[in-house]
Structures are given as structure tokens and as C-alpha cells.
VEXGULO-103435 format. One line per 3 residues: their letters; for each residue x, y, z of C-alpha. Coordinates in nm, 2 decimals. Each point is the difference from the previous one (the first is absolute). Last residue first. Example, Ala and Ser with C-alpha at 12.3 -4.5 7.8 and 13.67 -1.06 7.14 Angstrom:
<pts>
sa	1.37 -0.11 0.71; -0.14 -0.34 0.07
</pts>
This chain:
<pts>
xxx	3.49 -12.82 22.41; -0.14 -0.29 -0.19; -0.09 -0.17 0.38
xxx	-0.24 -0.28 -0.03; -0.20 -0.27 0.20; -0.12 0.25 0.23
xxx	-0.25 -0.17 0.19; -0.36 0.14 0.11; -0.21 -0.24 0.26
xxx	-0.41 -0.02 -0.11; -0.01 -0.38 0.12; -0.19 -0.09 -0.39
xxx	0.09 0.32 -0.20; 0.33 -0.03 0.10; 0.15 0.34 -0.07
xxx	0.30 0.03 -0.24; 0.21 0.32 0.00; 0.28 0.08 -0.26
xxx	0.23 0.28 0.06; 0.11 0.28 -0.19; 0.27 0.27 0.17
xxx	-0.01 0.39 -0.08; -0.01 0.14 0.39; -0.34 0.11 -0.04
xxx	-0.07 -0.42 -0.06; -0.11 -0.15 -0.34; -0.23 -0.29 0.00
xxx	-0.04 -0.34 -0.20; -0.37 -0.13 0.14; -0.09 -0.36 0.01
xxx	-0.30 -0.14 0.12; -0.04 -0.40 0.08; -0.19 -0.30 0.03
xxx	-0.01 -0.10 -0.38; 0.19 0.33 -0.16; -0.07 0.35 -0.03
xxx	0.16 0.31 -0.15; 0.18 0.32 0.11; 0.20 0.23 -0.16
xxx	0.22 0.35 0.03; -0.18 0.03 0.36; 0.11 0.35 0.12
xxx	0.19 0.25 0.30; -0.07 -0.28 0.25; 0.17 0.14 0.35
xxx	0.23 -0.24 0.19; -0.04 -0.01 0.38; 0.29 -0.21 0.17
xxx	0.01 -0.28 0.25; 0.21 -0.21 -0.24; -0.32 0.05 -0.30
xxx	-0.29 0.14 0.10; -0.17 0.15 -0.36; -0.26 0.28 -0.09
xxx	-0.25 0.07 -0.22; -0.11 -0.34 -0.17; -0.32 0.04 -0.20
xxx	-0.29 -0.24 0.06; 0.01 -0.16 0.30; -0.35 -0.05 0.08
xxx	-0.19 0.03 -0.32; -0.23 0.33 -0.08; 0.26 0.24 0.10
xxx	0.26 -0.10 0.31; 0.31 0.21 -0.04; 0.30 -0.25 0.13
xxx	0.22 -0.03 0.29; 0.23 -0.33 -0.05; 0.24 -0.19 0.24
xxx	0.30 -0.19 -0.09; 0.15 -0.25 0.21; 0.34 -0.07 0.06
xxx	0.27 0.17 -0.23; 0.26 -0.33 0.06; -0.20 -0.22 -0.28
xxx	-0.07 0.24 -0.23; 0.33 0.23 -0.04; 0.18 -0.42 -0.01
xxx	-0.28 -0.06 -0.31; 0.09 0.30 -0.20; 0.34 -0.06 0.06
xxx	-0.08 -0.35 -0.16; -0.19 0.16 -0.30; 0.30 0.23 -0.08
x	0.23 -0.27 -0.04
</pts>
């Protein structure tokens, strides 16, 4: 059940927005998350890895919680397609 409630948190939290550190590639290293009109702080990025069309990055907020961020490499929009809290 834990993959439905993860699915309910991502359909009713709206868009998510993404501040990142821009080094040699545009988007690079994720800093900071918008999430239900609040400002959530990147403490680290455990992982991240690549697939056709898309970036991944698992990341750790100050506040101890680990998300997973996917940007759409083709329409450049960010998703959060995971909560592991």
C-alpha cells in the first residue's frame, strides 16, 4: 500500500518546482525544492542516474526526508514520482 499513498501525496501536492546550481550543464545539481507553496532546502543527492529522456536524482532534505526527482529532459518539467520519506 505504500506505493498508492505515494501516488495520492503526488497527485494532490500540485506542481513542483526546482532551483538548481548550474555548472557546466543546465540543471545540474538540485538545491532547493517548491513543494505545497513551501521552500525545502537540499542537504544531499545519495544517487542519481540517467535514463532515455530523463534525469533522476534521489535527494535528502535538512529536515531528513529522501525524495526522488525526475526532470524531462525533452519539455524540461521536474516530477516527483517518489516519496521514501
Amino acid at each position: 500500500m505504500v506505493g498508492a499513498s505515494i501516488a495520492r501525496y503526488h497527485e494532490r501536492m500540485g506542481e513542483v518546482r526546482v532551483e538548481c546550481h548550474a555548472g557546466y550543464r543546465e540543471d545540474e545539481t538540485p538545491r532547493r525544492l517548491h513543494l505545497e507553496g513551501r521552500a525545502i532546502e537540499i542537504s544531499g543527492i545519495p544517487s542519481r542516474w540517467k535514463e532515455p529522456g530523463a534525469l533522476f536524482f534521489r535527494v535528502r532534505t535538512k529536515e531528513g526526508r529522501i525524495y526522488v526527482l525526475r526532470k524531462d529532459e525533452y519539455i524540461g518539467r521536474w516530477d516527483l514520482p517518489e516519496v521514501v520519506i
